[in-house]
C-alpha positions in Angstrom: 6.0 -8.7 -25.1 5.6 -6.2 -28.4 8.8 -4.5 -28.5 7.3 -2.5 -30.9 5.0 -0.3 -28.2 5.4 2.7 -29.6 5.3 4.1 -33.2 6.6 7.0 -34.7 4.6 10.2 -36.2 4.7 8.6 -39.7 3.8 5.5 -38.1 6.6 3.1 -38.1 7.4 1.0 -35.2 10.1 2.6 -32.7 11.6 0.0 -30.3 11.9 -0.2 -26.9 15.6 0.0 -27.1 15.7 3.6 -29.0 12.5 5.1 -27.1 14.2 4.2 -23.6 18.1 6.0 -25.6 15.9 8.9 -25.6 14.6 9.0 -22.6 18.2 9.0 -21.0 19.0 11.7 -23.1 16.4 13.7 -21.6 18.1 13.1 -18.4 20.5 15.5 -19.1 20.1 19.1 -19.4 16.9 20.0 -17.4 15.2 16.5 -16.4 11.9 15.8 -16.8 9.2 16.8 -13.8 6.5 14.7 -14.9 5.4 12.0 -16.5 3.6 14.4 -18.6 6.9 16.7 -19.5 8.3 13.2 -20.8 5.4 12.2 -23.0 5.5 15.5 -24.2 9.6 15.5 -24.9 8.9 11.8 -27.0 6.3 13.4 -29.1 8.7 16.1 -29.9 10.7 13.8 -31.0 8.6 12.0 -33.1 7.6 8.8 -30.7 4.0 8.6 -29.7 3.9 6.6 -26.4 1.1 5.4 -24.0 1.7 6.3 -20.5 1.4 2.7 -19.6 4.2 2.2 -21.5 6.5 5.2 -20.2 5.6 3.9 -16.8 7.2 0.7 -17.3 10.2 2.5 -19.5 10.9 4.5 -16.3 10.7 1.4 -14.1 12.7 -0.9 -16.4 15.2 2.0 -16.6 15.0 2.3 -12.8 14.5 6.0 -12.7 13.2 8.0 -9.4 11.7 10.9 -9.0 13.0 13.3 -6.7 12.3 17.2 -6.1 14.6 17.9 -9.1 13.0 15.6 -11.8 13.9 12.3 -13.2 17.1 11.0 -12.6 19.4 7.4 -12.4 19.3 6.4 -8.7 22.7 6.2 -8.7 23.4 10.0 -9.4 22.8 13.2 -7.4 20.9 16.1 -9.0 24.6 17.3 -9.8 25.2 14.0 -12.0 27.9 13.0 -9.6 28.2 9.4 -9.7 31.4 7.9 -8.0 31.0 8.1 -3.9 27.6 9.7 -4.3 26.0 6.0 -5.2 27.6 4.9 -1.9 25.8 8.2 -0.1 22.2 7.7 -2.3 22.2 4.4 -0.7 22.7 5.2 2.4 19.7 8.2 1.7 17.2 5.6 0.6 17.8 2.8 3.3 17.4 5.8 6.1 14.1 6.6 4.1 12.5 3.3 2.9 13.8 0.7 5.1 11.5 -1.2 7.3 13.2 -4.3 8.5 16.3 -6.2 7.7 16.5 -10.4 8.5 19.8 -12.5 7.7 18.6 -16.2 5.9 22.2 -18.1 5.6 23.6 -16.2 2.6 21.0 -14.0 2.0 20.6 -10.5 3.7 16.4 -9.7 3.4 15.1 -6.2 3.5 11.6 -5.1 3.8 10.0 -1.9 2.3 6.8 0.2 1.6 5.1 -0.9 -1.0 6.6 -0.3 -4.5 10.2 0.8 -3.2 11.7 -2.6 -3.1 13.0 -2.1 -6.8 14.5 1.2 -6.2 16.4 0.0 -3.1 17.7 -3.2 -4.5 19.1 -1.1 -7.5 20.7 1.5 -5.1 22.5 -1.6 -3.2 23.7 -2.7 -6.4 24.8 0.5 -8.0 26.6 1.0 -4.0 29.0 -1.7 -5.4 29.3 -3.0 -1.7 32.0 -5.7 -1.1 29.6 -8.0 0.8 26.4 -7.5 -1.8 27.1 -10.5 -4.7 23.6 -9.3 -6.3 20.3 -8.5 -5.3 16.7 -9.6 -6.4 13.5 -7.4 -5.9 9.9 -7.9 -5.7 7.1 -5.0 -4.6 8.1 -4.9 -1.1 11.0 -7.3 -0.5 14.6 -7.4 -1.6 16.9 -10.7 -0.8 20.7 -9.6 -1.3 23.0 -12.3 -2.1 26.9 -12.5 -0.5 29.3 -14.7 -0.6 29.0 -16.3 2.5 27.1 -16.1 5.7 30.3 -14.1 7.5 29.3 -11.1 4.9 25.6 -11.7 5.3 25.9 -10.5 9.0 28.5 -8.1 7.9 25.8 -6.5 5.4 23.0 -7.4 8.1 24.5 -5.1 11.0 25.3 -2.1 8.4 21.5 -2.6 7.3 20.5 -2.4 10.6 22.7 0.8 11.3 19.9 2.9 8.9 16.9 2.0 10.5 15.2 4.6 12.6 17.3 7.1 11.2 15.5 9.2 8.7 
């Protein structure tokens, strides 16, 4: 992968590392509504970016989009951070949950299409006692714990958020 995906308006490479430093900084402040308002925020500061490659920025960075703008799953549109990544969780398991299975160890949730990332980060971020670490695909997120006793610990709280939106 080019780490170099992006170039500056003289020209010179910009890495991956500083273009995704500036999009946090946008974060703060007003956060971007669109794709478009960030594109436009790099170019003013001197990074030229495909969209391709601000998609997958956002994505690597983990970055939703709510009413408000981008922002870090793990904060409200307040910034909070603390109790409120215990709360966002619980928000995005009430609204992308579909199903939840227990496989010895692992805890397996189902979701829409493209939402398994976002919810596998929020169960992270949730720092829950029973969640060792998660892994995500497009629609599918196996969460690892300790042992099975946690598994069905984590299982039953899973469960407690379907059909509740």
């Amino acid at each position: 992968m080019n780490k170099y995906a992006s170039r500056s308006h003289d020209g010179r490479p910009v890495t991956k590392t500083h273009r995704q430093g500036l999009i946090r900084s946008f974060l703060r402040g007003a956060p971007p509504r669109s794709q478009g308002d960030m594109l436009r925020r790099l170019r003013g500061a001197g990074v030229r970016v495909t969209q391709s490659t601000l998609s997958r920025d956002l994505r690597d960075l983990g970055l939703v989009k709510g009413p408000a703008g981008y922002r870090e799953p793990g904060e409200t549109r307040d910034g909070a951070a603390p109790d409120a990544r215990s709360h966002e969780m619980e928000r995005m398991m009430r609204s992308y949950l579909t199903s939840v299975g227990r496989a010895g160890t692992l805890v397996v949730l189902k979701t829409p299409p493209g939402l398994a990332h976002a919810l596998g980060l929020a169960l992270d971020r949730a720092e829950l006692a029973e969640v060792v670490g998660t892994v995500a695909g497009d629609d599918t997120v196996f969460a690892a714990t300790p042992e099975p006793s946690h598994a069905r610990t984590l299982e039953r709280r899973l469960r407690g958020y379907l059909g509740r939106r």
